[in-house]
N, C-alpha and C positions, 0 to 999 in steps of 0.2 A: 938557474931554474928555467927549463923550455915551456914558451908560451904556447898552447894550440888558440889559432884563431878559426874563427869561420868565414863562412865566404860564397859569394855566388854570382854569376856573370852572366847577362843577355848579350848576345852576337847576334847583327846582321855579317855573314861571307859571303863572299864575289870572289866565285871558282873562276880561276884563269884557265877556263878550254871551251875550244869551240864548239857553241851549238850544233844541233845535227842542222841539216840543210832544211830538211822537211819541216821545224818549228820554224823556220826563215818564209816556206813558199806560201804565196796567195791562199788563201781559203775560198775556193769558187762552188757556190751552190752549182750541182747537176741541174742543168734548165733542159736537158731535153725530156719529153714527156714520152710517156711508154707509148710505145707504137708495135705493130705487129710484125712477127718475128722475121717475115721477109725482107719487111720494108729499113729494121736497124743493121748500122753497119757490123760487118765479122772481123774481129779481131781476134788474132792467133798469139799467145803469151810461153814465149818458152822460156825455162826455169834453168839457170845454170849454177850450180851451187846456192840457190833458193829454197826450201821444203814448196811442191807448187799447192797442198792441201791448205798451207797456214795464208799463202797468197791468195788461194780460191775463196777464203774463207772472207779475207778482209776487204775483197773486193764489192762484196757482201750482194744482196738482191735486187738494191738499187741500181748498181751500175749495170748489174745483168740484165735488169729490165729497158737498158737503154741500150744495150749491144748485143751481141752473140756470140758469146765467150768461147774458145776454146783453150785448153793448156796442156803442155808438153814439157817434158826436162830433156835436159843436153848436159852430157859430162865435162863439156870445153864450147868457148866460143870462137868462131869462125869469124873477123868483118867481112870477107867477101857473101858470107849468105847477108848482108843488109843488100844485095844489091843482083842477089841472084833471085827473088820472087818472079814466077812468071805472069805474063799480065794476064794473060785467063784465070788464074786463081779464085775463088771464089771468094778467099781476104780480103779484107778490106785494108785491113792495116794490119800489120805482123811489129809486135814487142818483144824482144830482146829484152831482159836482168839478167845480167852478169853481175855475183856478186864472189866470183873466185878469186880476186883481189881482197885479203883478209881488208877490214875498214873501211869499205869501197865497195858501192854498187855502181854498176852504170848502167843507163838505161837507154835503148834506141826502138826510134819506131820509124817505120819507113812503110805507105800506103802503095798499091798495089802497084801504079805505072809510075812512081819511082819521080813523084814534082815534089813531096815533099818529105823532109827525115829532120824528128828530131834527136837529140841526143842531151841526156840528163846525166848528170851524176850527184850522188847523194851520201855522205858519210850514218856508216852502222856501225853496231859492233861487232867486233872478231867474230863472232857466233851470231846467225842471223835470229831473233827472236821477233815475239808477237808484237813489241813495240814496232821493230823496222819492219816487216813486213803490212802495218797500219801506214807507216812511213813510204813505203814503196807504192802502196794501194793507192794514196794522196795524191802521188806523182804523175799514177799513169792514167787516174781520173782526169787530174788537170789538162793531162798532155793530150790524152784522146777527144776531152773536147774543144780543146784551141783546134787541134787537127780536122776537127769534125767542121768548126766553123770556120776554118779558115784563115785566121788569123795569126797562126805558127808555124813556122820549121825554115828550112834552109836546104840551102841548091846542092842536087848529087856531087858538087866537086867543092862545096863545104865542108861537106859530111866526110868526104874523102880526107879532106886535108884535115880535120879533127880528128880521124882515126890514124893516121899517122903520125899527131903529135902524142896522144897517148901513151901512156908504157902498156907494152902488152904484158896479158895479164897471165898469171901462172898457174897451165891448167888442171883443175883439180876435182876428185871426184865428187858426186853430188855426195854431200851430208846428211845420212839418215837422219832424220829426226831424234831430238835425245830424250829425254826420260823427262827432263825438265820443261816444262811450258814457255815461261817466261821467268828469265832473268832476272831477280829485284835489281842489282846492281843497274841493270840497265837505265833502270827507273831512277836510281840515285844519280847518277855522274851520265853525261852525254857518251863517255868513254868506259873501259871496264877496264884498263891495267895504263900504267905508266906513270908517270912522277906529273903531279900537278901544282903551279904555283898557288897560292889561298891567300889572301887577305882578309882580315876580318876587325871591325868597329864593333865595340862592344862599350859598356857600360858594367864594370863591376862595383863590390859590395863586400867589405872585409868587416867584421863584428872584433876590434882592437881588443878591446875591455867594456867591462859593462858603463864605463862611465864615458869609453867614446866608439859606440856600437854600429857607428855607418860610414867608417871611412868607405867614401867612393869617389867616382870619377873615371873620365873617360878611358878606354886602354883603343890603344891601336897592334895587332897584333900581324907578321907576315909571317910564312912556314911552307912548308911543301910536304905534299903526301902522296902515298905510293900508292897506288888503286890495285887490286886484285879482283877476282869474280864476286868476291861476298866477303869483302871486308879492305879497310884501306887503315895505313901507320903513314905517320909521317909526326916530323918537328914541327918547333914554333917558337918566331922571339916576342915575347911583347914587352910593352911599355904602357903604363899607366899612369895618370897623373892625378893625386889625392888632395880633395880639396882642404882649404885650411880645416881644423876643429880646434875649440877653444872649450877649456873645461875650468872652472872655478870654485876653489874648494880650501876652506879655511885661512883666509887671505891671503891666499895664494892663485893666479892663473898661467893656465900652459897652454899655447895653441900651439899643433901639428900641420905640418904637410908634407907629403911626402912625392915621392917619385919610386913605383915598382916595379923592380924589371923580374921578368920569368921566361924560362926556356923549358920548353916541355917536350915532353916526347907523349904521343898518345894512341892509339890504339881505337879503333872503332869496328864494329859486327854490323854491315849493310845489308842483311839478307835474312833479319827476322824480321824487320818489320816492312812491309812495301811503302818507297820512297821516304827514307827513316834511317837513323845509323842511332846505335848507344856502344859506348865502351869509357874506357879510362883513358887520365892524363896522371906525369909524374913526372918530376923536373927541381932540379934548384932554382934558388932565385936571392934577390937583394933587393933593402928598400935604402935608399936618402933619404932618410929623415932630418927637417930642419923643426926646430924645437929654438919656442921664445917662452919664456919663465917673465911672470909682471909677479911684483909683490903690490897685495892691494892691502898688506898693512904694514905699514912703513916701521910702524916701531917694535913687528917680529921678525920681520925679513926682509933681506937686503934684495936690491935685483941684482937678475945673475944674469952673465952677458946668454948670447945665442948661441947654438950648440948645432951642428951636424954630423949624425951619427948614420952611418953603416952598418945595417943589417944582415947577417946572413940568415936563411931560410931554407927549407925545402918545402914543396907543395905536390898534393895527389888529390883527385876526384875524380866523379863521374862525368861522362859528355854526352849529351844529348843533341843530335842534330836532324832536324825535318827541311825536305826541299820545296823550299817557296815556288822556285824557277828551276829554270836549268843550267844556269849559273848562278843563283843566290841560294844562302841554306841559311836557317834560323838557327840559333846554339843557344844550347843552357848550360850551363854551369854549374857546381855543385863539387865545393870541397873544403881541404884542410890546409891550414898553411902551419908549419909547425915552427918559430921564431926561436934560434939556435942560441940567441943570446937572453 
């Protein structure tokens, strides 16, 4: 006769991939105050494989009321225009995004007679969306006002030898704008495709029988998952460890503990809810069970030595996961174990 149990598990996971750059940079309040429009410096922003409407946007009123914005697109980038501005120019300072390197933007800024150039780089995803481009917007804040007070960049034969170590980048046409705004996936995973390590501490909750209805205890579980644009699959092995239960019933008592392993494969949809994943798990599994029998009346039952029995199983549920961080996620759990013996 197969047993169905129930069952349910709280997970903290600690996604094994790199933050973007831009959750890593400073947060610098803009201190300079609006001043009149002759008097703020011009800065020239060209777009190369950027949408420059989603960058106009995020660079939002504030910054423009402390500079004088201009912006342009470029199908490919050039280093030598960092170093071709003329000094008459009316620029102040001319920025560079390059972001024709899928996962990779870089960012250069270089002021008009050529004392100071910075150069930034900053990981996106394959497809530039409203996140990175909020991400890009951070950068060139930060970077125009270090530059403006004086306290950033590096000498023309710096700048040289940084664009020399670089791999050049492979040039590509600018990217209409697509149909879609913003990415969820983007907002789930700092990445949107490739295989990611996961570990995850959890605490689960199996309902045995009604007379021992909370085996629990801690599970440590590790797995890898595949990310695509709106939705991610991957494995997972865990291990759980069940605390004793003692149950007593007609002078007789049985305590359990057990130890359960499960290997899952599961299945998650990242792109209905923003920053939020739900799908299924479905997996074999086995528990060690060790089992002590006490006779607590001696003149109907004898003791019976200790017993460890092996389990086979299979398990299916739902999985719920919200993103705490940008490498932490929260997990629920929610399923069935169905006990083969």
């Amino acid at each position: 006769m197969n047993v169905v149990r129930l069952g349910a598990a709280l997970a903290v996971l600690v996604i094994g991939s790199p933050s973007r750059a831009a959750e890593a940079e400073p947060q610098l309040e803009n201190t300079t105050q609006e001043t009149d429009p002759a008097a703020r410096p011009r800065v020239h922003v060209t777009c190369i494989g950027v949408p420059v409407s989603a960058l106009e946007r995020a660079l939002g009123p504030g910054l423009q009321s402390s500079y004088v914005l201009a912006f342009s697109s470029a199908s490919h980038f050039a280093p030598d225009e960092l170093f071709a501005a003329p000094a008459d120019s009316p620029t102040d300072i001319h920025v560079w995004v390059n972001a024709t390197t899928q996962g990779i933007a870089r960012l250069y800024f270089v002021n008009r007679d050529g004392t100071r150039d910075l150069v930034r780089t900053l990981e996106v995803s394959q497809t530039i969306d409203e996140m990175d481009s909020e991400s890009l917007a951070q950068v060139i804040e930060w970077s125009l006002q270090a530059l403006v007070d004086g306290n950033a960049g590096i000498t023309r034969a710096e700048a040289k030898s940084l664009l020399r170590e670089a791999s050049p980048p492979v040039p590509l046409a600018v990217l209409p704008p697509t149909t879609e705004s913003a990415s969820p996936s983007s907002r789930w995973r700092p990445v949107t495709s490739g295989w990611l390590p996961e570990l995850a501490l959890l605490h689960g909750w199996t309902m045995l029988s009604a007379e021992l209805p909370a085996a629990q205890g801690p599970v440590l579980r590790f797995g890898f998952d595949r990310l695509d644009p709106r939705r991610q699959f991957g494995i997972a092995l865990s291990g759980q460890y069940q605390f004793p239960q003692r149950h007593a019933d007609l002078g007789v008592a049985l305590q359990l503990q057990s130890m359960a392993w499960r290997l899952d494969a599961r299945y998650l949809a990242t792109g209905l809810i923003d920053g939020a994943a739900i799908g299924l798990r479905v997996g074999p599994g086995f528990d060690v069970v060790f089992s002590s029998a006490e006779a607590l009346d001696y003149d109907r039952f004898d003791a019976v030595q200790n017993k460890v029995s092996t389990v086979p199983l299979v398990t299916g549920g739902i999985v719920f996961q919200l993103r705490a961080e940008s490498r932490v996620r929260l997990e629920l759990s929610l399923g069935i174990e169905i006990d083969l013996i």
